[in-house]
C-alpha positions as CSV (number, residue, x, y, z in Angstrom):
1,X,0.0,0.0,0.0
2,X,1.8,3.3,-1.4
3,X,-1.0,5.6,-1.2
4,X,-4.8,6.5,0.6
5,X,-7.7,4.9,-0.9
6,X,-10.7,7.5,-2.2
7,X,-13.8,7.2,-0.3
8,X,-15.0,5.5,-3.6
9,X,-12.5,2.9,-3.0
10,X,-13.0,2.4,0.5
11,X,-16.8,1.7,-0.7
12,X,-16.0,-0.6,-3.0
13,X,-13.4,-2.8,-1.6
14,X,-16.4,-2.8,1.5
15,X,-19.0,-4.3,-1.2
16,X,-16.3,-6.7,-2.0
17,X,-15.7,-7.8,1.4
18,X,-19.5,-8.6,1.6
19,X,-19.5,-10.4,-1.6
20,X,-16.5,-12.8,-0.1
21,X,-17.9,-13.2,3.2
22,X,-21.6,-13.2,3.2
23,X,-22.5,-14.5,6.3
24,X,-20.2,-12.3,8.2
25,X,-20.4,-8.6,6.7
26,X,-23.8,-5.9,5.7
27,X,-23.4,-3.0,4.1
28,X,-25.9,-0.5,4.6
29,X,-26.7,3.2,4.3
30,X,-27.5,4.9,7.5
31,X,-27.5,8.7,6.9
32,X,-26.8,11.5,3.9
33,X,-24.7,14.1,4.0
34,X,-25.1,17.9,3.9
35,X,-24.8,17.4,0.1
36,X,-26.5,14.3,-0.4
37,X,-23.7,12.1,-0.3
38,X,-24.4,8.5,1.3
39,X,-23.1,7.9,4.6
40,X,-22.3,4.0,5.3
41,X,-21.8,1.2,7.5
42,X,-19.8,-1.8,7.0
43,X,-20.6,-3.9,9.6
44,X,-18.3,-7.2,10.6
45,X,-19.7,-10.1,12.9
46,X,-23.1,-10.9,15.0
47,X,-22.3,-10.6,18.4
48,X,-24.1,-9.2,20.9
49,X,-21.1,-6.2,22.0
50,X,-20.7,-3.5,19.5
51,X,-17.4,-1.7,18.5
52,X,-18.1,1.4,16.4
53,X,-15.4,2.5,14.1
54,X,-15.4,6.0,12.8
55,X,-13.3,6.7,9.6
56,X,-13.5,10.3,7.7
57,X,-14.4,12.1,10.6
58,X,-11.3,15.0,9.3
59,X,-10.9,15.5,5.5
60,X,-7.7,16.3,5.5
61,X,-6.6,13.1,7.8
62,X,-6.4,10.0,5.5
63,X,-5.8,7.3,6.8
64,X,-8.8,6.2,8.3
65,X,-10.6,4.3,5.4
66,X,-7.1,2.1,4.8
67,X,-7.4,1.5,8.4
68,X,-11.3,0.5,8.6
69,X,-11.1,-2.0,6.1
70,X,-8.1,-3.9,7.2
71,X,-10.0,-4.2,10.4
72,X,-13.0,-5.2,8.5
73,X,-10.9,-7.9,6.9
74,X,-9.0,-9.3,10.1
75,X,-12.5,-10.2,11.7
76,X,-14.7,-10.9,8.6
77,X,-11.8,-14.0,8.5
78,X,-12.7,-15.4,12.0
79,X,-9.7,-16.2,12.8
80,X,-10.7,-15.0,16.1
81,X,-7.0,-13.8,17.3
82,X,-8.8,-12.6,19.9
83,X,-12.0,-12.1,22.1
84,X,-12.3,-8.9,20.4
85,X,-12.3,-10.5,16.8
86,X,-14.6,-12.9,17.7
87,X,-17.6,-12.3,14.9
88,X,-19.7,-14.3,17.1
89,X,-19.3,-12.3,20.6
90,X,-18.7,-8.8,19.0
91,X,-20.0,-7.2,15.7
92,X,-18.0,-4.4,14.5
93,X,-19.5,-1.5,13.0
94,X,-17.6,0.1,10.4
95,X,-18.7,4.0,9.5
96,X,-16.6,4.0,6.3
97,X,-16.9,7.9,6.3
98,X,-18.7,10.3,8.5
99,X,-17.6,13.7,6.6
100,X,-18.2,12.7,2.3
101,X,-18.3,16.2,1.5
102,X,-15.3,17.0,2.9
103,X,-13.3,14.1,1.6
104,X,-14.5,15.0,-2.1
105,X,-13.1,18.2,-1.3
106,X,-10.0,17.1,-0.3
107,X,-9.8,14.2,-2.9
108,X,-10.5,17.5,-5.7
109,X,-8.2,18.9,-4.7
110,X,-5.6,16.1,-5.7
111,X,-7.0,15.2,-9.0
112,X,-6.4,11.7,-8.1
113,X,-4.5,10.8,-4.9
114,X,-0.1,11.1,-5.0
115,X,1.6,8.5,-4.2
116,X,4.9,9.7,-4.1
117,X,4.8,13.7,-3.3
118,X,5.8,13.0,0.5
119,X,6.2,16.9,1.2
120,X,4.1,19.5,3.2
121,X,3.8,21.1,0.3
122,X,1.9,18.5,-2.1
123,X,0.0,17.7,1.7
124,X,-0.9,21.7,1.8
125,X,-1.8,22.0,-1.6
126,X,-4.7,20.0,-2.1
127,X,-6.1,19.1,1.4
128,X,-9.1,20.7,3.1
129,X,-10.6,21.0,6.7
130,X,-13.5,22.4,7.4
131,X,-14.5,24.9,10.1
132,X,-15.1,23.4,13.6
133,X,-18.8,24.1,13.1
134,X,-18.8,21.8,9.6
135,X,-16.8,19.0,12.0
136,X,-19.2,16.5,12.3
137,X,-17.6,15.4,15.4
138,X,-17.1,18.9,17.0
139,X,-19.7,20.5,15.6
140,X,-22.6,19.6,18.6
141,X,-19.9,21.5,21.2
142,X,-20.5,25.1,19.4
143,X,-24.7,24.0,19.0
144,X,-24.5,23.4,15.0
145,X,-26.3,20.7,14.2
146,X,-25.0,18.8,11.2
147,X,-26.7,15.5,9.2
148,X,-23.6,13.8,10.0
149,X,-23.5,14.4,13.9
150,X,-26.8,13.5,14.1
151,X,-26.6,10.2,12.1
152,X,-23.3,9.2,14.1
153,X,-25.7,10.4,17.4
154,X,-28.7,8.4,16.5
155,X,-25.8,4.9,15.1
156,X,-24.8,5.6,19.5
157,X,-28.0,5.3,20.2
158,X,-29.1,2.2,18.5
159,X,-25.5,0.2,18.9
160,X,-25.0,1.3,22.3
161,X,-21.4,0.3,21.7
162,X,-18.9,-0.5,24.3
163,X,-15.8,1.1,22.4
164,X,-16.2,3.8,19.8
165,X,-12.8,4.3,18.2
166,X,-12.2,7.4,16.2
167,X,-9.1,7.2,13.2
168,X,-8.0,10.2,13.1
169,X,-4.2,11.4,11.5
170,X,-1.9,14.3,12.2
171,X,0.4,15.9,9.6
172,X,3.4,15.9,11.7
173,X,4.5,14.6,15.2
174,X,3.7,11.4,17.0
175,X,0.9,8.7,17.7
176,X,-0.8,9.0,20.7
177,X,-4.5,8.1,22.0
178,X,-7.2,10.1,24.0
179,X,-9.4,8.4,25.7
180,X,-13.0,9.1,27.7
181,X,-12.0,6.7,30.7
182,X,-8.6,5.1,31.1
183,X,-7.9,1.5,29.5
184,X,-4.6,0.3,31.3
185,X,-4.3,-2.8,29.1
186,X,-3.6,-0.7,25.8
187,X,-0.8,0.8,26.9
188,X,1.6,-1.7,26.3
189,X,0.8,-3.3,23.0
190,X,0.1,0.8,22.1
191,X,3.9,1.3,22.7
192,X,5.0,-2.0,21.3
193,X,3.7,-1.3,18.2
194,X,4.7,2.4,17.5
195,X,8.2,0.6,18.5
196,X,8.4,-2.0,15.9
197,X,7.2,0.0,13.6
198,X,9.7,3.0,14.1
199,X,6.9,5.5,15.0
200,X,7.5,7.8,17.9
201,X,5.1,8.4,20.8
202,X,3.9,11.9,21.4
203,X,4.9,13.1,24.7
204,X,2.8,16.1,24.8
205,X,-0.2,17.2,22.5
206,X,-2.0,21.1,21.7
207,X,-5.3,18.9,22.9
208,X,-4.3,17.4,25.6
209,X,-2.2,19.8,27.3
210,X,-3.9,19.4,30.7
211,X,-5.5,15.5,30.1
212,X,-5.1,13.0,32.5
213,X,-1.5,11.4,31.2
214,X,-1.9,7.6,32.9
215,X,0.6,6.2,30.5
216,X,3.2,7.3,27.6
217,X,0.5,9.3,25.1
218,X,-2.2,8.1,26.3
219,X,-4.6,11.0,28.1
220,X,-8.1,10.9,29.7
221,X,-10.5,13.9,29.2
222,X,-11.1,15.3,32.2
223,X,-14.5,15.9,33.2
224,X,-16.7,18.0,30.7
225,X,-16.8,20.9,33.1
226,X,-13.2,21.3,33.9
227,X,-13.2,23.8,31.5
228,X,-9.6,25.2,32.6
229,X,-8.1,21.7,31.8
230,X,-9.5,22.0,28.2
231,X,-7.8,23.1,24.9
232,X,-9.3,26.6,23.9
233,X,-12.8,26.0,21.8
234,X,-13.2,22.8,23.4
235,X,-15.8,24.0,26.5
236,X,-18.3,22.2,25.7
237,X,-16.7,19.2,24.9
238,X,-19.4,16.9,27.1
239,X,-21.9,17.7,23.8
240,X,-19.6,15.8,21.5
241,X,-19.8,13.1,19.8
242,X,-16.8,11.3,21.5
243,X,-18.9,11.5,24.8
244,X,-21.8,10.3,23.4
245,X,-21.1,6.2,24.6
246,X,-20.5,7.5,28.2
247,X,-24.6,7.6,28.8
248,X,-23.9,3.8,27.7
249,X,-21.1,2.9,30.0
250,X,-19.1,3.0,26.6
251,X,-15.3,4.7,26.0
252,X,-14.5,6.7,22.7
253,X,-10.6,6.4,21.8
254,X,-9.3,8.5,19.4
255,X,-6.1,7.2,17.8
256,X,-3.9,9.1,16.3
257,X,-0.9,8.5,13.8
258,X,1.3,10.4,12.0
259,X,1.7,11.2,8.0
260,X,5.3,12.6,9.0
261,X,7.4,11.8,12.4
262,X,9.3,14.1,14.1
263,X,11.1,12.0,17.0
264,X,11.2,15.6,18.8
265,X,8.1,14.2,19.6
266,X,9.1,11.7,22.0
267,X,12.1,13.9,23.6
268,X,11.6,14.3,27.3
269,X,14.3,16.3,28.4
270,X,13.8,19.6,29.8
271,X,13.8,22.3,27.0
272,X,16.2,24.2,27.8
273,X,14.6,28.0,27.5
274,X,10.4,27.0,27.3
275,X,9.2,30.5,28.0
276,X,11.5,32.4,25.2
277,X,10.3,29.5,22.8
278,X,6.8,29.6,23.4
279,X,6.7,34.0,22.8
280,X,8.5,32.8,19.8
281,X,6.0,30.7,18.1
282,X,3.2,32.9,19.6
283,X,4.8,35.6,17.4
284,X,4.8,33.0,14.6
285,X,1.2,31.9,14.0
286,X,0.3,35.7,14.8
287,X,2.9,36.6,12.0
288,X,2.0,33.9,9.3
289,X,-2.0,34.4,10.3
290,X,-1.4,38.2,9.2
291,X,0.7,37.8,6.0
292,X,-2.1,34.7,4.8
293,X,-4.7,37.4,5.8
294,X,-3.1,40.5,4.2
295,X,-3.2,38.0,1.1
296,X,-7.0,37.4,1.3
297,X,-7.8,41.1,2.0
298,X,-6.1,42.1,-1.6
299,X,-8.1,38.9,-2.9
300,X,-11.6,39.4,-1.5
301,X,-12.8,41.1,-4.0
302,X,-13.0,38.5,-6.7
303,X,-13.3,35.1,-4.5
304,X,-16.0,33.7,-4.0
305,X,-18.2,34.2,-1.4
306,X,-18.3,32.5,2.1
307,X,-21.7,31.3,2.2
308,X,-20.8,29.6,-1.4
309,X,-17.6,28.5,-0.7
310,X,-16.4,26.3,2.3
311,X,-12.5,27.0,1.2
312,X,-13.4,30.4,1.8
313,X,-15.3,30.3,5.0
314,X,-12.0,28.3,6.4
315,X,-10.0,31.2,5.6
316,X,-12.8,34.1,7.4
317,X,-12.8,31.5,10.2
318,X,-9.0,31.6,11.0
319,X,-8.8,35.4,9.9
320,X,-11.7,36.4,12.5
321,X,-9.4,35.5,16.0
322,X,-8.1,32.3,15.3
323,X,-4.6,32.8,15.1
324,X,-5.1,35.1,18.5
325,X,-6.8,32.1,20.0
326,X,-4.3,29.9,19.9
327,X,-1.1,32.1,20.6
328,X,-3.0,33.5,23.6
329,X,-3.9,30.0,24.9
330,X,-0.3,29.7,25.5
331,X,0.3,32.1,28.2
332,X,-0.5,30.3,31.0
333,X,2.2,27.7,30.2
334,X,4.9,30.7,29.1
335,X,4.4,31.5,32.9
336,X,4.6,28.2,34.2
337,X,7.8,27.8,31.8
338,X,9.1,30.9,33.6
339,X,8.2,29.8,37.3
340,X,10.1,26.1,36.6
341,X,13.0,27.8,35.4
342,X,13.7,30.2,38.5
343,X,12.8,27.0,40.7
344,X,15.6,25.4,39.5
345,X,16.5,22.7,37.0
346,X,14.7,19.8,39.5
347,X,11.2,21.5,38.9
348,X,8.9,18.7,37.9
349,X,6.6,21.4,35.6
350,X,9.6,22.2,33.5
351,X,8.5,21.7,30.1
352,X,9.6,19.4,28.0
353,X,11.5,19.5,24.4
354,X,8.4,17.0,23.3
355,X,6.0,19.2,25.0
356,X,7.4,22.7,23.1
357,X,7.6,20.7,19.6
358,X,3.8,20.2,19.7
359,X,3.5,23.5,20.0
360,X,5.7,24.3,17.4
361,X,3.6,22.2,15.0
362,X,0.9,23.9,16.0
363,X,2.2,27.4,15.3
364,X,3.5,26.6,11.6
365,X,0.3,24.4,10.9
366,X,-1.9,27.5,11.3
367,X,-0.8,29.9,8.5
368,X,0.5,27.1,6.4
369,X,-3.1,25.5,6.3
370,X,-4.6,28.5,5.3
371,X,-2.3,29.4,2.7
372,X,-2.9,26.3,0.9
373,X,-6.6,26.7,1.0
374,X,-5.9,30.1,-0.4
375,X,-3.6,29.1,-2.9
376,X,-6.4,26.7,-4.3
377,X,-8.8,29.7,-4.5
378,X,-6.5,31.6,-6.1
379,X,-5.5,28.7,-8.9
380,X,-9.2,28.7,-9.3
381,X,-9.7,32.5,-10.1
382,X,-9.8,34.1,-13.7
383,X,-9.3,37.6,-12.2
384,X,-6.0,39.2,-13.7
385,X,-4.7,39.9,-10.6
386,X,-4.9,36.1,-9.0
387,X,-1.9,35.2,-10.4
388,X,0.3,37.8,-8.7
389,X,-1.4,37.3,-5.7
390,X,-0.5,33.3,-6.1
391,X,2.8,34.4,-6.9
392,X,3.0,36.2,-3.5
393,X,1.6,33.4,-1.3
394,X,3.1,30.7,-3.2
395,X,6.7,31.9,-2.5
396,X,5.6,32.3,1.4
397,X,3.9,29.1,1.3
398,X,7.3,27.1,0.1
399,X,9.5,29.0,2.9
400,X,7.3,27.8,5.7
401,X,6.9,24.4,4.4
402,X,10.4,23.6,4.0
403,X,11.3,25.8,7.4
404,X,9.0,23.5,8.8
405,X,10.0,20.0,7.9
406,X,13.5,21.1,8.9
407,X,12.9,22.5,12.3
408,X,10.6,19.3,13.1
409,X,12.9,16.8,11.0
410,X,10.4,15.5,9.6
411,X,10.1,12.2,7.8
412,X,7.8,10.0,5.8
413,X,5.5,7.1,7.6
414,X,4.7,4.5,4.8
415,X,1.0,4.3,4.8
416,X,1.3,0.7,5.6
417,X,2.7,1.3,8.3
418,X,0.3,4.1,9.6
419,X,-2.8,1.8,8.8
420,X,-0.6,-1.3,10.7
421,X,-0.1,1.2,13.9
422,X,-4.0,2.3,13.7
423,X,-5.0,-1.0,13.3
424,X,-3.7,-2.6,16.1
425,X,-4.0,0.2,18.6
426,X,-8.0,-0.4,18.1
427,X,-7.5,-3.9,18.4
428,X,-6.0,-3.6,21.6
429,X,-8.1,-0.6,22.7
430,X,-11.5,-2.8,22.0
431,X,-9.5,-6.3,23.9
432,X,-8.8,-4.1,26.8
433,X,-12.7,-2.2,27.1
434,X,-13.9,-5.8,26.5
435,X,-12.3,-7.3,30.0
436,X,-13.1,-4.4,31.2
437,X,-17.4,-4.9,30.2
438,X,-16.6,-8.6,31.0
């Protein structure tokens, strides 16, 4: 496997699956999209305990569908490695994509997806993600109801599932796993297979910053209302669809893999000046944020209009406080950065180089993002001055993708080994919440 499969493909090689093993898999249609677009569910086994599987939920995070079917596939076999893969004591339900719109904007954007254009750039060019309002998963937390969210609710509701695992990628960094309640058993196999397969853990995540951290990237949410342990945005995280199974006695993992590593990911010593970094990148996404938006204000004349264009409503998004958000969120931890370092080098809150290098993909993801989505606007346009203005972006777009795979040494996952890591971190997640129910 060299590349992503299209949601097409995912949907085929699932009606394949079902053709080869009758008895075991269904195929069914259990929602439409904002659009129109079908929303389906492979499901895998008769048991009586549901795992739900949620692939697509991001557009611009892959690997999910690869992922989904190679679990479909493991189970529809019976080999029954485990109690988990059992067909007859758990069904596995397979939601092959929850967000179709935004995958075919994402997969236009490629014109067929590369398989060998492993840079930022070629990621940054065609990828899309929509507004947290348009994010089926997040979009219940800021009271926008979406198709999607509600399908995904109501699929809860009926499966009552006892793991609901959502595949979800990141462009650079580490795997880790965030959990609604705490499976001790998935820590090891977790690590052993980010080991094996060269994939480093990430010690330290924008969205987890104040989690429970019970082992090596793993984190708990907090409760719902411990708002000051949350990421900014995330308040009213209770009214997602992640803690949906709770009301069940279910637990939502969402597992996360790499596209590119960065093994700064993983380093735990103490970085040696944390506050001076973290102004730095502050300044950063403030800086890129201005020069994307200086961009758009030359260009919003001719684009075309938010309420027509979900590219465009992105980029109003991030322009209206975005940036801001997210440098400001960071304060509180420049201070603690500060306090550590007077205490002394023993301080236990000392942050670490793994901890600052999240940030730091966080900072250069911001402006980068949105100049991509720009840049695809702007390609688009037939007003003379686009191209100049493409020009302009473009050359700021290179600089920070190539400043940024060499400041986060960044280097290729094989997608094999991305869907092999995902894969078996849901295995072991749904083994571990299965002792647990039994």
């Amino acid at each position: 496997m060299t590349r992503y499969p299209t949601v097409a493909e995912v949907t085929d090689s699932a009606r394949r699956l079902v053709s080869r093993y009758p008895e075991a898999g269904r195929l069914r249609r259990i929602g439409t999209s904002r659009a129109g677009r079908p929303i389906l569910l492979l499901s895998v086994g008769h048991g009586p305990h549901h795992v739900l599987v949620v692939a697509g939920p991001h557009p611009d995070e892959p690997v999910g569908g690869a992922t989904a079917l190679a679990l479909a596939e493991q189970v529809a076999r019976g080999h029954r490695l485990t109690a988990a893969t059992d067909p007859a004591l758990v069904t596995w339900d397979i939601v092959l994509c929850l967000d179709p719109d935004g995958a075919a904007l994402s997969e236009a954007g490629t014109e067929g997806p590369p398989a060998t254009d492993h840079t930022l750039r070629g990621y940054y060019r065609t990828t899309y993600r929509p507004i947290a309002a348009e994010q089926p998963e997040w979009a219940p937390i800021v009271a926008h109801p979406l198709p999607e969210s509600r399908t995904l609710f109501q699929l809860i509701d009926e499966l009552r599932p006892f793991l609901q695992c959502s595949l979800h990628s990141t462009d650079v960094g580490g795997s880790w796993v965030q959990l609604t309640r705490d499976l001790p058993e998935l820590a090891a196999p977790f690590r052993a297979s980010a080991a094996e397969l060269g994939i480093p853990l990430q010690h330290g995540t924008y969205d987890a910053l104040y989690w429970e951290n019970p082992s090596p990237a793993v984190y708990v949410l907090p409760p719902p209302d411990s708002t000051d342990r949350l990421a900014a945005g995330s308040e009213n995280i209770g009214a997602s669809t992640w803690c949906a199974p709770l009301r069940y006695g279910g637990v939502t993992a969402i597992v996360e893999v790499p596209m590119w590593a960065s093994d700064l990911a993983q380093d735990l010593t103490p970085h040696p000046d944390a506050e001076h970094a973290l102004r730095d990148l502050a300044d950063l996404v403030r800086d890129g944020g201005r020069k994307v938006t200086a961009v758009l204000d030359k260009a919003r004349g001719f684009l075309p209009p938010p309420q027509d264009d979900p590219l465009r409503r992105v980029l109003e998004w991030m322009a209206d406080g975005l940036y801001d958000m997210v440098a400001d969120s960071w304060t509180p931890l420049a201070r603690q950065a500060a306090a550590a370092a007077a205490s002394g080098e023993d301080d236990p809150h000392r942050l670490t180089t793994a901890q600052v290098s999240a940030l730091n993909i966080v900072a250069r993801r911001q402006p980068i993002r949105a100049a991509g989505l720009l840049l695809r606007l702007l390609k688009a346009s037939d007003d003379r001055a686009a191209p100049a203005l493409h020009r302009e972006l473009d050359e700021l777009f290179t600089t920070w993708c190539t400043d940024a795979e060499e400041a986060l040494r960044v280097r290729w996952v094989p997608v094999r080994h991305q869907v092999e890591h995902q894969a078996r971190t849901v295995l072991a997640g749904a083994e571990s919440a299965l002792k647990a129910l039994r």
